[in-house]
C-alpha positions as CSV (number, residue, x, y, z in Angstrom):
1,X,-42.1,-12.7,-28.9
2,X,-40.3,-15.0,-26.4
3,X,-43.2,-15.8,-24.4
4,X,-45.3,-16.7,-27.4
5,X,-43.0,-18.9,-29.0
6,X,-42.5,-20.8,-25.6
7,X,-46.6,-21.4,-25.6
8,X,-45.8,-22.9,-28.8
9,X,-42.5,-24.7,-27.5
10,X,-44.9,-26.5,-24.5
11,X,-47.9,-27.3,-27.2
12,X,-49.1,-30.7,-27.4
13,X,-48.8,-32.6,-29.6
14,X,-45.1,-32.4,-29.8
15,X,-45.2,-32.1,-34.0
16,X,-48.8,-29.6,-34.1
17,X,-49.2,-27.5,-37.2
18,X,-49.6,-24.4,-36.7
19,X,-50.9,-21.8,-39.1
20,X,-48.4,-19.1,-40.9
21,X,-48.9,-15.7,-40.1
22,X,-47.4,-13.2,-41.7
23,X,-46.4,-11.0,-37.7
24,X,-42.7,-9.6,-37.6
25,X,-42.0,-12.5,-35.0
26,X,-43.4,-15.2,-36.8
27,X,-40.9,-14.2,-39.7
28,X,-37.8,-13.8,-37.0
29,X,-38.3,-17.1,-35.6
30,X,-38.1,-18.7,-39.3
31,X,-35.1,-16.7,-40.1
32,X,-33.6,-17.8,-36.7
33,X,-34.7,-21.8,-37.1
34,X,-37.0,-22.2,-34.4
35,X,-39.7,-23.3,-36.4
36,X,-39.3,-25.5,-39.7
37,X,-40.0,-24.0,-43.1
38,X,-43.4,-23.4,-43.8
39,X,-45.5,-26.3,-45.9
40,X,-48.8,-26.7,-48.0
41,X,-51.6,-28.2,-45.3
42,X,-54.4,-29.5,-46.3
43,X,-57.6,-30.5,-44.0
44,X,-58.6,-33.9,-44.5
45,X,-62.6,-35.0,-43.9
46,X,-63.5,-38.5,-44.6
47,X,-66.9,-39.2,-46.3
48,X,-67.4,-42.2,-44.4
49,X,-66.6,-42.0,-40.9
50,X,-66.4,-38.2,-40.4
51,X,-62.7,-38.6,-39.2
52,X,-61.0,-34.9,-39.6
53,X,-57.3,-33.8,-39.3
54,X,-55.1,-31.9,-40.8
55,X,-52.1,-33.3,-43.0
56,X,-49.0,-31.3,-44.9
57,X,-48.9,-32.4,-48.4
58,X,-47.8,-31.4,-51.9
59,X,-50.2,-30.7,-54.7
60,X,-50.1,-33.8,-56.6
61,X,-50.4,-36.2,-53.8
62,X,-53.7,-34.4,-52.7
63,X,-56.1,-36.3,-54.8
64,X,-54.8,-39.5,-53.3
65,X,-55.7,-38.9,-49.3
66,X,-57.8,-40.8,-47.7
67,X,-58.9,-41.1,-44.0
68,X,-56.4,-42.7,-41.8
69,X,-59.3,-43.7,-39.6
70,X,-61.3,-45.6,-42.1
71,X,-59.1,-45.6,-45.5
72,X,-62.3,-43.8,-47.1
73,X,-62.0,-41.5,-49.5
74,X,-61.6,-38.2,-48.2
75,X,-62.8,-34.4,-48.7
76,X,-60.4,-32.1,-49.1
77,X,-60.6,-28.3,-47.1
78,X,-59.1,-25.0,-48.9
79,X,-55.5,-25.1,-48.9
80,X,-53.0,-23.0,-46.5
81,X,-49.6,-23.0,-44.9
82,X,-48.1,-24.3,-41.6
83,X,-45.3,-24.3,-39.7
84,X,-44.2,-26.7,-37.1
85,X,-41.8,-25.9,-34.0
86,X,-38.3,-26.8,-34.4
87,X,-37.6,-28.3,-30.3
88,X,-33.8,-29.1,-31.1
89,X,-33.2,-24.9,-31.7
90,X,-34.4,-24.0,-27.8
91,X,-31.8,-26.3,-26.3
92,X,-29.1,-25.6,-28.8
93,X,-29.3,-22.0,-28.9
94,X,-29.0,-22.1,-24.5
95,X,-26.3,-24.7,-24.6
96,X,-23.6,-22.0,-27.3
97,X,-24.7,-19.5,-24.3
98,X,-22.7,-21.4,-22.2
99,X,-20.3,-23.7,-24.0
100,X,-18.4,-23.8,-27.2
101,X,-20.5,-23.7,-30.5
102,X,-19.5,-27.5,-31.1
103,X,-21.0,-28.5,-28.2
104,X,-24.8,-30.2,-27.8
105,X,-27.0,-30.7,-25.5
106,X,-27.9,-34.3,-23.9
107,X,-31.3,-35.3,-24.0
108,X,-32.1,-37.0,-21.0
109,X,-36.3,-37.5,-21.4
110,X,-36.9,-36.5,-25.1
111,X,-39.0,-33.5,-26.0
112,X,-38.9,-33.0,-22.2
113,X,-35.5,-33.0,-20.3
114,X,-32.2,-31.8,-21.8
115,X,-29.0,-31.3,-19.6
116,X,-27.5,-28.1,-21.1
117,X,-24.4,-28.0,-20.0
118,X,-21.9,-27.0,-17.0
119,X,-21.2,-23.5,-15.7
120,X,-18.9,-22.4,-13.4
121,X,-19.5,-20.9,-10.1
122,X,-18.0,-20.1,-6.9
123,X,-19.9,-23.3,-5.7
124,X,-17.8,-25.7,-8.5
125,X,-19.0,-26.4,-11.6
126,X,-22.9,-26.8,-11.8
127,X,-25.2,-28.7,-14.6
128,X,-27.6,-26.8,-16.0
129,X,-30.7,-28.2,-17.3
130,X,-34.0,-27.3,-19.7
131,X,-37.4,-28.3,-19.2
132,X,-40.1,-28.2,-21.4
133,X,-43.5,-28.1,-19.4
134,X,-47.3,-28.1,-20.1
135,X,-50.4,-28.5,-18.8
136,X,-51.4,-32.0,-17.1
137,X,-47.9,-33.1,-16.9
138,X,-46.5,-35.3,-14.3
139,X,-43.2,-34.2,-13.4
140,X,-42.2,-36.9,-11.1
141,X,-40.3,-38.9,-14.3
142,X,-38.3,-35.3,-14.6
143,X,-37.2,-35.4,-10.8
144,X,-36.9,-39.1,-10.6
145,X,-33.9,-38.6,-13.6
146,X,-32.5,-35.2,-12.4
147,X,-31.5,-37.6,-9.2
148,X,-29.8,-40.0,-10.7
149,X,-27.6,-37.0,-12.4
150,X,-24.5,-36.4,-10.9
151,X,-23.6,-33.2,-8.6
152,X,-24.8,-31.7,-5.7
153,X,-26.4,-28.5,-7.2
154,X,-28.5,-28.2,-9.9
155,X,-29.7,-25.5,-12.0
156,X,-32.9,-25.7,-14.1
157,X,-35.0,-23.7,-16.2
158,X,-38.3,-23.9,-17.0
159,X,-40.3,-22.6,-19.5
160,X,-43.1,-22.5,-17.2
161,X,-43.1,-19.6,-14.4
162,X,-44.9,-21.8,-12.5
163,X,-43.3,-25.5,-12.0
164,X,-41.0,-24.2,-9.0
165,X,-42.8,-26.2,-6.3
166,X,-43.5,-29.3,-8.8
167,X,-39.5,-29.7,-9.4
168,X,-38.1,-28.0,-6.6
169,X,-35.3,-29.9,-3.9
170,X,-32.6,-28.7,-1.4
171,X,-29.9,-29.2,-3.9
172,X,-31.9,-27.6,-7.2
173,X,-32.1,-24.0,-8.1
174,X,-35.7,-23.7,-10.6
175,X,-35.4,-20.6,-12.9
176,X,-37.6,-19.3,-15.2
177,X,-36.0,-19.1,-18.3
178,X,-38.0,-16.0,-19.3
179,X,-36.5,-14.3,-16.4
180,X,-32.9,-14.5,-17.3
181,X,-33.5,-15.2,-21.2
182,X,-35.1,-12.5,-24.3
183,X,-35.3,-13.4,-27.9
184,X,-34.3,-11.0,-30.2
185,X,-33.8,-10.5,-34.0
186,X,-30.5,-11.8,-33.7
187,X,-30.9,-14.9,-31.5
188,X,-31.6,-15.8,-27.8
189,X,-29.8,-14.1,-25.1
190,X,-29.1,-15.6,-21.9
191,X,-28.0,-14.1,-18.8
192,X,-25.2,-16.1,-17.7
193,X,-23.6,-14.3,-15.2
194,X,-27.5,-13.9,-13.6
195,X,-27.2,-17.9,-13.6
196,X,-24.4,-18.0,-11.5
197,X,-25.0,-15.0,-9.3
198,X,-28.0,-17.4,-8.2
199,X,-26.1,-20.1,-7.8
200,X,-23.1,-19.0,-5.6
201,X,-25.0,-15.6,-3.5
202,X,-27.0,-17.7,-0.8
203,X,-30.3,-15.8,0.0
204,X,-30.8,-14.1,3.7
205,X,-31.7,-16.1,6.3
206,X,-34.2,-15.3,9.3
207,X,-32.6,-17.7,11.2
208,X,-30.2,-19.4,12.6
209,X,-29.3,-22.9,12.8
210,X,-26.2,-23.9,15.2
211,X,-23.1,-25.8,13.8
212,X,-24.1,-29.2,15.2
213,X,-27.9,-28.6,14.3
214,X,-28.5,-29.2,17.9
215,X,-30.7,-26.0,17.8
216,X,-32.9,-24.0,15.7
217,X,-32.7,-20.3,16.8
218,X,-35.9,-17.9,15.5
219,X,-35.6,-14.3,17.0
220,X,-35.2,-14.7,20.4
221,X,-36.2,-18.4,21.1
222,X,-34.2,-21.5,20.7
223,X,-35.7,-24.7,19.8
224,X,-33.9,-27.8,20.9
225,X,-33.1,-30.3,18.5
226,X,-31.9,-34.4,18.9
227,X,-31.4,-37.5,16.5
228,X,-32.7,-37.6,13.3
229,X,-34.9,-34.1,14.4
230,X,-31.4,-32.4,13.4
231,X,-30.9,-33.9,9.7
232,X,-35.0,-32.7,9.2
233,X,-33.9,-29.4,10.3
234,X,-30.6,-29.1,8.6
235,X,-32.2,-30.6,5.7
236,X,-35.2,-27.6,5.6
237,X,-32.2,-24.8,6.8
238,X,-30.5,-26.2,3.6
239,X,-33.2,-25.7,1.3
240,X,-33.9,-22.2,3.0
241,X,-30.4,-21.4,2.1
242,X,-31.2,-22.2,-1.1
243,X,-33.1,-19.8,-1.9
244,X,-36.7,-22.6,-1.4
245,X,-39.6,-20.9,0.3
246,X,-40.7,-24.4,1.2
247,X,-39.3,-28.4,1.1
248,X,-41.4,-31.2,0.4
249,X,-42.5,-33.6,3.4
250,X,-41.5,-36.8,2.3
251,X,-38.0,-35.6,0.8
252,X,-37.7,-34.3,4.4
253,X,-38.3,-37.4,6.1
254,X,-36.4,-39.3,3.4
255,X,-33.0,-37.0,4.0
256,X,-33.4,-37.7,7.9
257,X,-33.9,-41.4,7.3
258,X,-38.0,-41.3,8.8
259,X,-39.5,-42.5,6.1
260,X,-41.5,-45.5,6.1
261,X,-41.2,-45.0,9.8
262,X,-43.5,-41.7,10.1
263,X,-46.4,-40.4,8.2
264,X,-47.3,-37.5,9.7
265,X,-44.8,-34.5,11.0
266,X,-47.1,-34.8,14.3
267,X,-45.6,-38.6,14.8
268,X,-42.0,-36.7,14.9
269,X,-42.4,-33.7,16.5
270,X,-43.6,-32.6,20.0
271,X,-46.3,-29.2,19.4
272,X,-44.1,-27.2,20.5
273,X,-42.0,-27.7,17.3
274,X,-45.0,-25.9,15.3
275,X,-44.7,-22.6,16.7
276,X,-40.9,-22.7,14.8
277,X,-42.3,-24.3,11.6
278,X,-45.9,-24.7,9.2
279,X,-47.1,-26.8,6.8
280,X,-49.4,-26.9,4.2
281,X,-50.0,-29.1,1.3
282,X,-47.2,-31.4,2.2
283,X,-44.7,-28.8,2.3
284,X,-42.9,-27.4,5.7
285,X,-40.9,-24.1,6.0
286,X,-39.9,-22.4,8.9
287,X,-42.0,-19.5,10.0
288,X,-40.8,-16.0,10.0
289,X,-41.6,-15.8,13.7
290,X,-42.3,-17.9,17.0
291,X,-46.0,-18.6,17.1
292,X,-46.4,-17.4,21.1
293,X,-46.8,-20.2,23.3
294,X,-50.6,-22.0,23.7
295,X,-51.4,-20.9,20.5
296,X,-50.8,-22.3,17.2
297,X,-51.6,-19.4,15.3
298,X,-52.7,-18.9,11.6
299,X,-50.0,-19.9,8.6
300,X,-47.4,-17.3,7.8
301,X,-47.4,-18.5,4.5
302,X,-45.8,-16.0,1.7
């Protein structure tokens, strides 16, 4: 039930009808108020211009549609009832998982970005944050405003599985909310303590960068590190420890103060540096093992 009603949750436009049906989780959501009441829809085909959509209305204001288009009159389509999703309920119902009833959330981009609210951790108190994805969405508005947001962790869940690489950073944990959230009869549950458990238990490392960052130790090979090479490799050993399978290029050379200086990791880095790390698609990580010497070797990638 939860992952269908977070299809409907991403669906474009924000306000689409949707048909009634008369399922056992169509009626639980209704009961819960994730979706709006049911209404009388009508389909609405002009005479003139063809023009066709579909319009809630009551019974005695049917005979006065016309197109929107056009302004023609319009033929009317056999009555039925629809529903609309309710976008206020999601955030709400997370936000009394983790604060007091009273509270609400903020919305920070609407029908998009909410900040939830704070949890705390053995890492301090950390924001937590919803966003509602889709398809052919640009999410660089999203990061651009989690930025400006204070703190340096941040928690966010999705309602996508698959929007970790399009919002992930260093200092931001990306959680699908369907795998620490269910929707039952009596309301959504949220694992909380799974929240922070992510937060504060840093992942295993394979390995080992020194206190000074002055060198990056894989198995039994050192790679020696100097200037700004050290804030590019504390920056990716961060976002490793973060639980990030990759970092983004260009936050990379932004954190160690390269960019607009380099374009390409090649300008920074001797080739000896890529038998420690890979790229692909304008992400780096560091490999699992040393590539062996005069030979590059084929991506690692997981």
């Amino acid at each position: 039930m939860f992952n269908r009603y977070l299809r409907w949750f991403e669906r474009e436009p924000v306000d689409a009808l949707m048909p009634v049906d008369e399922s056992e989780g169509t009626n639980n959501l209704l009961v819960l108020g994730a979706m709006n009441l049911p209404r009388r829809t009508i389909r609405v085909t002009c005479m003139n211009c063809r023009h066709s959509e579909i319009r809630q209305s009551y019974v005695h204001g049917d005979h006065g549609l016309r197109c929107s288009e056009c302004g023609s009159v319009a033929q009317l389509g056999v009555p039925f009832q629809s529903v609309q999703i309710n976008h206020e309920w999601l955030p709400n119902a997370l936000t009394h998982q983790m604060a007091a009833v009273s509270d609400a959330p903020t919305v920070l981009i609407k029908n998009r970005l909410w900040r939830l609210a704070y949890i705390n951790t053995r890492a301090g108190r950390i924001p937590v944050y919803l966003v509602r994805c889709g398809w052919h969405i640009n999410y660089d508005q999203v990061s651009d405003v989690l930025r400006l947001e204070n703190g340096s962790r941040q928690l966010v869940l999705t309602t996508s599985t698959l929007m970790e690489s399009d919002l992930a950073e260093p200092d931001r944990f990306v959680v699908p909310l369907l795998s620490v959230a269910k929707l039952e009869t009596e309301g959504l549950w949220l694992n909380v303590e799974h929240l922070i458990d992510l937060v504060s238990k840093p992942p295993p490392l394979w390995f080992r960068l020194t206190h000074n960052a002055d060198r990056l130790i894989l198995g039994d090979e050192e790679l020696h590190l100097r200037r700004g090479q050290r804030h590019f490799f504390r920056a990716l050993a961060d976002a490793h420890g973060r639980g990030m399978k990759r970092a983004s290029t260009d936050w990379l050379l932004q954190r160690s103060k390269y960019r607009g200086k380099y374009t390409s990791l090649h300008q920074l880095m001797k080739p000896e540096f890529f038998r420690f790390i890979d790229y692909k698609g304008g992400e780096v990580w560091i490999r699992k093992e040393v590539v062996p010497a005069k030979s590059e070797g084929a991506s690692d990638e997981e």
